[in-house]
MINU-685974 format. One record per residue: residue number from 0; y, z, x of N, C-alpha, C, CB in turn. Coordinates in Angstrom, 2 decimals. Atoms other than C-alpha are relative to their C-alpha. Glycine has a CB too. Layout:
N
ATOM     n       n.Y       n.Z       n.X      ca.Y      ca.Z      ca.X       c.Y       c.Z       c.X      cb.Y      cb.Z      cb.X
ATOM   NUM         Y         Z         X         Y         Z         X         Y         Z         X         Y         Z         X
...
END
This chain:
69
ATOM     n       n.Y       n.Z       n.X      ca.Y      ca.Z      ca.X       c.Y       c.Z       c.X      cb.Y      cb.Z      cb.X
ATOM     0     -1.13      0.35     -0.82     86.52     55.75    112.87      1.25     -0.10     -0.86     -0.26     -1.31      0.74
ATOM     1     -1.00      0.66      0.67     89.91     55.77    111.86      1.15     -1.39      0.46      0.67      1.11     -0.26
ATOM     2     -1.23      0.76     -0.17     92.71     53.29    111.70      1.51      0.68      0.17      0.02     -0.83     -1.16
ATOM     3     -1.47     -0.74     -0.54     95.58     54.43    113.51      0.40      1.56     -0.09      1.15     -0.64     -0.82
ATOM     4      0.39     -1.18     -0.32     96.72     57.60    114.06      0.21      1.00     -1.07      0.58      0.34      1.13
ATOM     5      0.15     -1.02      1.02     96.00     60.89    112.18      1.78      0.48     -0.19     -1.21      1.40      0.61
ATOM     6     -1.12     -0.16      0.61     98.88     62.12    110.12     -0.28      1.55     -0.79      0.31     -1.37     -0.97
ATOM     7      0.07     -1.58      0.59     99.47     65.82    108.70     -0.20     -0.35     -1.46      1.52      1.08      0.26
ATOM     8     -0.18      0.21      1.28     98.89     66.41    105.49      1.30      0.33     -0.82     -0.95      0.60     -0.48
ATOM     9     -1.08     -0.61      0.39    101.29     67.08    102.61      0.18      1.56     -0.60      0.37     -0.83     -0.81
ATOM    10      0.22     -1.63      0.35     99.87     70.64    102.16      0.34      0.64      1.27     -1.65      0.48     -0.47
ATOM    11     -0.85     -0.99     -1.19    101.20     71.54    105.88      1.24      0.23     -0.17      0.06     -0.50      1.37
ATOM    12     -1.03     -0.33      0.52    104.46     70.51    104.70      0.10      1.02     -1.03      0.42     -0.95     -0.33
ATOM    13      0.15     -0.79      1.31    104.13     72.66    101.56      0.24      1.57      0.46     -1.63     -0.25     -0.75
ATOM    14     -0.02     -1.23     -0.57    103.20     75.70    103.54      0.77      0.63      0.86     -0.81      0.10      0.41
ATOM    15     -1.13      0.08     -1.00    105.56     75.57    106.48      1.06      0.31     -0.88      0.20     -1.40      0.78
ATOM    16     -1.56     -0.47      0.50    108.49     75.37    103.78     -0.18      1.57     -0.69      0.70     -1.27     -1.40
ATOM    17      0.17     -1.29      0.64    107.08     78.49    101.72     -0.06      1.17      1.39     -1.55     -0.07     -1.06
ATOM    18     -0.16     -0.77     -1.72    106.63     79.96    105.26      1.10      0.36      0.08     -0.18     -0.85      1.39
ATOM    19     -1.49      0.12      0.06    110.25     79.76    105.51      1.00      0.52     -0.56      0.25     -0.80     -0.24
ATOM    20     -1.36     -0.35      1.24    111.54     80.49    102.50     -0.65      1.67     -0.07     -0.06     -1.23     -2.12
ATOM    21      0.08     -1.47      0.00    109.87     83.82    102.98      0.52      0.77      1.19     -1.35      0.36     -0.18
ATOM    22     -0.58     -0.14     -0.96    111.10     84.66    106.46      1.23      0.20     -0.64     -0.17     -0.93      0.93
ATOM    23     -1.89     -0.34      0.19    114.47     84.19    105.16      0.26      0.67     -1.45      1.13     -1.74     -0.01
ATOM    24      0.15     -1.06      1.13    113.83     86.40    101.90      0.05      1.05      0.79     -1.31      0.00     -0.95
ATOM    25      0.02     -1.91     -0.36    112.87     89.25    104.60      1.23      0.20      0.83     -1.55      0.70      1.14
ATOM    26     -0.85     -0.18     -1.23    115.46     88.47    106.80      1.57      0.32     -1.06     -0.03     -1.74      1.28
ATOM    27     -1.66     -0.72      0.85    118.80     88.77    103.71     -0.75      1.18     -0.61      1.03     -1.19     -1.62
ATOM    28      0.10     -1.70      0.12    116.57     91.58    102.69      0.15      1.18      0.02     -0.24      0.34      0.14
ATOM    29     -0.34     -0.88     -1.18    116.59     93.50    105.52      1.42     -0.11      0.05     -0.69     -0.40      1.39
ATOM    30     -1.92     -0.52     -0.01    120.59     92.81    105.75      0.43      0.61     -0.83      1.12     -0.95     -0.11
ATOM    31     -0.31     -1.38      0.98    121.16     94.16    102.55     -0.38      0.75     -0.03     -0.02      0.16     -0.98
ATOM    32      0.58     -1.40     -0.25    118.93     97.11    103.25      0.96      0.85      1.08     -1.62     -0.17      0.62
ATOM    33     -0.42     -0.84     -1.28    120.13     97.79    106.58      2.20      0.38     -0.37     -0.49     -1.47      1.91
ATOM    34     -1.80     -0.47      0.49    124.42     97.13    105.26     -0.45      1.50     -1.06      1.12     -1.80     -1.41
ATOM    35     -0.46     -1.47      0.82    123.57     99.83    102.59      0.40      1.17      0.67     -1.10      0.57     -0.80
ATOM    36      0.40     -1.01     -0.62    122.00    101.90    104.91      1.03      0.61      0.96     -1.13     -0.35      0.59
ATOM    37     -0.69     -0.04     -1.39    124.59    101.68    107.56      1.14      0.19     -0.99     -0.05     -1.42      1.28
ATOM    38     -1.20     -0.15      0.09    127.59    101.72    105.23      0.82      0.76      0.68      0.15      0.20     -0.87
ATOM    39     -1.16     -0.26     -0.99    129.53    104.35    106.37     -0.33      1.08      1.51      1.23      0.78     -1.03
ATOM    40      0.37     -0.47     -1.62    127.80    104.91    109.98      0.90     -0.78      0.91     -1.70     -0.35      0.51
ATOM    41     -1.32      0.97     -1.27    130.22    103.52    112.95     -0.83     -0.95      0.52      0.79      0.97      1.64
ATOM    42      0.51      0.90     -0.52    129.00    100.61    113.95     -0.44     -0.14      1.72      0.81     -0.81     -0.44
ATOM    43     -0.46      0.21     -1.86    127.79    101.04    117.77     -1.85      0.11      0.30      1.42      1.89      1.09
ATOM    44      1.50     -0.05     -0.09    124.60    100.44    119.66     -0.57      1.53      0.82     -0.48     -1.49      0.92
ATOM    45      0.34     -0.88      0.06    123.21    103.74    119.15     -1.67      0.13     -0.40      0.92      0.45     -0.65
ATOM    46      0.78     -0.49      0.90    119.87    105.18    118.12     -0.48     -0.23     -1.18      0.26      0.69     -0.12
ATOM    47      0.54      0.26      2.14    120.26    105.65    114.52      0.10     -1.38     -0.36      1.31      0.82     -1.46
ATOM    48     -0.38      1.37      0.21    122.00    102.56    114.31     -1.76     -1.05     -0.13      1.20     -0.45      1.59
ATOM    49      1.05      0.93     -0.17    118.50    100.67    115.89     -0.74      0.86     -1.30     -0.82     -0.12      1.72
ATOM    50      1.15     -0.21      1.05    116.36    103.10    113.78      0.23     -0.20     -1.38     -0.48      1.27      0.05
ATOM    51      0.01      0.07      1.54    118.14    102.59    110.10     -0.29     -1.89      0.00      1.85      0.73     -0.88
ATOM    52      0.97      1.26      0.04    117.31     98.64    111.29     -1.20     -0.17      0.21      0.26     -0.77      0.64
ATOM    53      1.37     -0.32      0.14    114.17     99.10    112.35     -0.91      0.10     -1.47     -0.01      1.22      0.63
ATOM    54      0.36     -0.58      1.21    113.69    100.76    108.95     -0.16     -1.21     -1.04      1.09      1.08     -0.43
ATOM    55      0.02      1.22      1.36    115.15     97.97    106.58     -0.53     -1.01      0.58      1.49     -0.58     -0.72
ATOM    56      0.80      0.96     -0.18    113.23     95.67    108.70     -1.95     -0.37     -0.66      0.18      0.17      1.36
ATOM    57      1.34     -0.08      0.64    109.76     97.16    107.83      0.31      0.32     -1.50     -0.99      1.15      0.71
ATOM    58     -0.09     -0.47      1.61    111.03     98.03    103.92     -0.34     -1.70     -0.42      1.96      0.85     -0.68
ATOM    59     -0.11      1.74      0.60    111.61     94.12    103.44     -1.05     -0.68      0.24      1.12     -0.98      0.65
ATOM    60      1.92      0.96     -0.37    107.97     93.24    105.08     -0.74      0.38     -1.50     -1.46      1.09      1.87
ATOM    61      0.66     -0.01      0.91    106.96     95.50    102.66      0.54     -0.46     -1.22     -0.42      1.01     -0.03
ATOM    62     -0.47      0.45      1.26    108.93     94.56     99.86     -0.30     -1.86     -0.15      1.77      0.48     -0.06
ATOM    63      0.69      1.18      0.00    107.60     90.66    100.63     -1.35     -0.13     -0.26      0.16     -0.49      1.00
ATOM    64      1.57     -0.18      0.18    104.31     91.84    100.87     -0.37      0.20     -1.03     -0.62      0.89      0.60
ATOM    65      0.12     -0.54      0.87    104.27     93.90     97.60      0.51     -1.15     -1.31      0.66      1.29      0.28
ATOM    66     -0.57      1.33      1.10    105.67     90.36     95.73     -1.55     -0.98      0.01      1.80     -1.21      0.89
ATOM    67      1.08      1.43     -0.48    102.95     88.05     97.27     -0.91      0.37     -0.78     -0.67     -0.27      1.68
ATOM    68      1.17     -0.77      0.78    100.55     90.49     95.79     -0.31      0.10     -1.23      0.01      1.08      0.15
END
């Protein structure tokens, strides 16, 4: 039985923040991928536009992935 109520551990915290801090590694990643990519394309919601994000979205998974490893 316990005494009072259950409490998380401090290894959920731990993980949750590394959780986090990688999300937002892929996510300025991907912006600097996708600004390169896009420099001098016109900014408009087009096609290419979605597909050169698209693109630096999956480069930066992999470029997170290929770190963890």
């Amino acid at each position: 039985m316990f005494n009072g109520s259950p409490a998380p551990s401090p290894e959920c915290f731990k993980r949750a923040r590394q959780s986090a801090r990688t999300e937002n590694a892929k996510l300025i990643a991907a912006a600097v991928i996708a600004a390169i990519r896009l420099n001098r394309e016109e900014i408009k919601n087009s096609p290419v536009v979605h597909a050169k994000i698209s693109d630096s979205l999956r480069l930066a998974e992999m470029i997170v992935a290929r770190m963890k490893s």
